[in-house]
N, C-alpha and C positions, 0 to 999 in steps of 0.2 A: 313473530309471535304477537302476542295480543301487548298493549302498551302497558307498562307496570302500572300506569295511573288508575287502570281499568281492573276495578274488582271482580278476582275470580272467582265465581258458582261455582264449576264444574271442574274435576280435573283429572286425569289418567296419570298414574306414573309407571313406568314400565308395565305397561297392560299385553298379555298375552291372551290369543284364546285358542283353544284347539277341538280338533273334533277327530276323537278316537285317539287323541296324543299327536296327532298332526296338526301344524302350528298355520290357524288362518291370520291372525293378527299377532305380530311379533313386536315385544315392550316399545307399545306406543306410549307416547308422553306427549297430551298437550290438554291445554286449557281453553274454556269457557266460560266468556264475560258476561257477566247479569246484562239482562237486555239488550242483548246482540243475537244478530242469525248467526250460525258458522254454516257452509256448506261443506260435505264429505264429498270430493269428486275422485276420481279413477276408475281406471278402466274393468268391464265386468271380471267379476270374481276375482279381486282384489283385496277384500275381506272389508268392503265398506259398513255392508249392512250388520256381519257379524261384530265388527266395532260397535255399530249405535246400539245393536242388541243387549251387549257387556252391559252399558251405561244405566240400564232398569232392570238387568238383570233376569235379560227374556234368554240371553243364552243358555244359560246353564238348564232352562227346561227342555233342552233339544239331547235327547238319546246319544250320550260316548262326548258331549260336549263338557270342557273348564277352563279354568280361567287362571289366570297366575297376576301379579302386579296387583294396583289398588286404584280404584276409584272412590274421588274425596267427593262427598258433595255435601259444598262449606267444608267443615273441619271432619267431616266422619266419613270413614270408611264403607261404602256401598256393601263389602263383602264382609264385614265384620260378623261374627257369628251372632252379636245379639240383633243384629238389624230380621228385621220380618220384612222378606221380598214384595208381600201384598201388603205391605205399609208402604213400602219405597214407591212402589208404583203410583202411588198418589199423590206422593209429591215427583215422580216423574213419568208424563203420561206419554204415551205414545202412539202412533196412526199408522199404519202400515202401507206398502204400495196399493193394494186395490182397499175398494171401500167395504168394511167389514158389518154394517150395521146386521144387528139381530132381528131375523127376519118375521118372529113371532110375535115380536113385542114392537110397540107405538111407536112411532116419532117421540114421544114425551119419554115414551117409559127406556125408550133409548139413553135418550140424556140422564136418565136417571140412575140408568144402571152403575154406573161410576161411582155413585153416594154411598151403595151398599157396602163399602169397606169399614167406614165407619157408623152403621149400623141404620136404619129404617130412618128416611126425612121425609115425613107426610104434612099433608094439608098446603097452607100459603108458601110456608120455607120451601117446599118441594116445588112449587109453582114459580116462587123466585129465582130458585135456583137452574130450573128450566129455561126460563127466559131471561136471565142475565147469561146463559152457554151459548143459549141461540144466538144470542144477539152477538158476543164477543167470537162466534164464527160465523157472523156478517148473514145468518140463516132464518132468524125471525121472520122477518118480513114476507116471506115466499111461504111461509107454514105455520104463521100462528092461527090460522082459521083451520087447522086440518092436525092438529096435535095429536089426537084420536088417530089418525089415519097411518097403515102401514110404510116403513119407511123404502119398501120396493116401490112404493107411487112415483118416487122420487126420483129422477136423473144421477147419472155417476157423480157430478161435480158436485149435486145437492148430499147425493150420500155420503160424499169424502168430508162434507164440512161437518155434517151431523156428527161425524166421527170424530171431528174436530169438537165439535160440542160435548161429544160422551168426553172423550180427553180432559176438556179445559173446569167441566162442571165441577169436579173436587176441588180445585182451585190448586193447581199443583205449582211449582217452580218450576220447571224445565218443561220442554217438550219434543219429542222426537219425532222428525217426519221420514219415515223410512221412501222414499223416491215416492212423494203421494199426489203428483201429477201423475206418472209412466201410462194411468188408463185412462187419461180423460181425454177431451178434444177440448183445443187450442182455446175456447172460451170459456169453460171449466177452470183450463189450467192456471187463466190470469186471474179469474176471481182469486184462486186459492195463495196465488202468488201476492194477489193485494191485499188477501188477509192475511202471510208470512209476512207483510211487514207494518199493519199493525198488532200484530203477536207480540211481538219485542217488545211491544212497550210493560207488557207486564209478565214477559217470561222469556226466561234463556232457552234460544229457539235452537236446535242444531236436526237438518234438512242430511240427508245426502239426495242426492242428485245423479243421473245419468247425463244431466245437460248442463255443458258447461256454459251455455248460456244463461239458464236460468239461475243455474251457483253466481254469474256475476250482476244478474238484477237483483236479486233476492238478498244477498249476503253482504256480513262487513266484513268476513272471519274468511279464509277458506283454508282445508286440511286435505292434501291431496296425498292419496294412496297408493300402491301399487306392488305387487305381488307381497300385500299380506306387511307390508314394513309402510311406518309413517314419511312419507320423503322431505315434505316442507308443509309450513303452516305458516299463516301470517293475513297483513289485511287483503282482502281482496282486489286492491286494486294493483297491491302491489304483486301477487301472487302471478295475475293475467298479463302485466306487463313489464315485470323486473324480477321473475323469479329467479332462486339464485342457485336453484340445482340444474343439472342439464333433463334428466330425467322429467321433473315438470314442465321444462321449457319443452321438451319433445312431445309430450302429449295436450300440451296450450294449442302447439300449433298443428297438431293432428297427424305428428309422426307417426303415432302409434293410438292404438286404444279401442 
């Protein structure tokens, strides 16, 4: 687990989720440290992504899907009935595996769209706040001449950051990458991986991952799944070479998965 010294953000305690009452994620329990990556690794349909989903509360908008257990982030309850889900989202953003930008609206008015939660930011603020996302997903530089311009002009690995930028603009605490290499090629993928680790420095990052190589460049944290039950969590180095369950150990070394 993460070192008690290490202040917990984020935290699951018996987290269940189910779809139609069929149970994908079964009371998970683990924490995440301000300013750390954690990687979600296991093998497909193991309920990885439905976990990160819980965590902003993108599951419960899926048809016969809920939740059971509690999500703390800080001292409050995620599911708490006074929380407003399109408030939470803003302080926890999230990117999905492919890149989702909106294909009607600008490059700019992309990053912008994020703001609208808490209500219309025009003139310089909006300007500011545009290019302080671009830039904190390493995107400026390749598009501040072309702000106006549709953001399909753009390459996969440019549109995954954009999405990174719609994300980070609100200025949220956390952020979720749901497997947000899986469409790119291999030089897309490292940009994205080398802005995963200046991320951390001003947000609790939690990736899942299809590759466990990329969970042990990217990550301090890693949370390894499988069939739907949490097996082990801990630091990453110790996860890939000292885990302590046989199950993790079996799919480190590619028994299964």
């Amino acid at each position: 687990m993460v070192a008690e010294q290490t202040e917990i953000h984020l935290r699951t305690n018996g987290l269940s989720a189910y779809f139609f009452g069929k149970p994908a994620v079964r009371e998970a329990s683990v924490g995440f440290a301000k300013h750390t990556v954690t990687a979600i690794i296991g093998p497909s349909g193991c309920g990885k992504s439905t976990f990160l989903r819980c965590l902003n509360r993108m599951h419960e908008m899926v048809p016969g899907a809920s939740v059971d257990g509690q999500v703390m982030l800080d001292t409050q309850d995620i599911y708490a009935p006074e929380v407003n889900p399109i408030q939470l989202r803003k302080r926890v953003g999230m990117v999905f595996q492919r890149p989702t930008p909106f294909p009607t609206m600008s490059i700019a008015d992309n990053v912008a769209a994020g703001l609208k939660v808490n209500g219309k930011v025009t003139g310089a603020d909006r300007q500011a706040v545009i290019e302080r996302a671009l830039r904190g997903a390493a995107l400026w530089d390749e598009v501040k001449d072309r702000l106006d311009a549709s953001p399909l002009a753009l390459s996969g690995g440019q549109q995954q950051r954009l999405c990174i930028a719609r994300a980070i603009a609100p200025r949220p605490e956390v952020i979720l990458l749901d497997e947000p290499t899986s469409a790119l090629d291999p030089i897309s993928t490292q940009h994205i991986e080398d802005l995963v680790h200046e991320l951390k420095s001003e947000y609790t990052v939690v990736i899942v991952t299809h590759n466990m190589q990329q969970a042990a460049r990217v990550s301090d944290t890693t949370a390894f799944f499988y069939m739907g039950e949490l097996i082990e969590s801990g630091p990453t180095e110790q996860i890939f070479t000292r885990p302590r369950q046989e199950r993790t150990e079996a799919y480190i070394t590619g028994r299964f998965g």
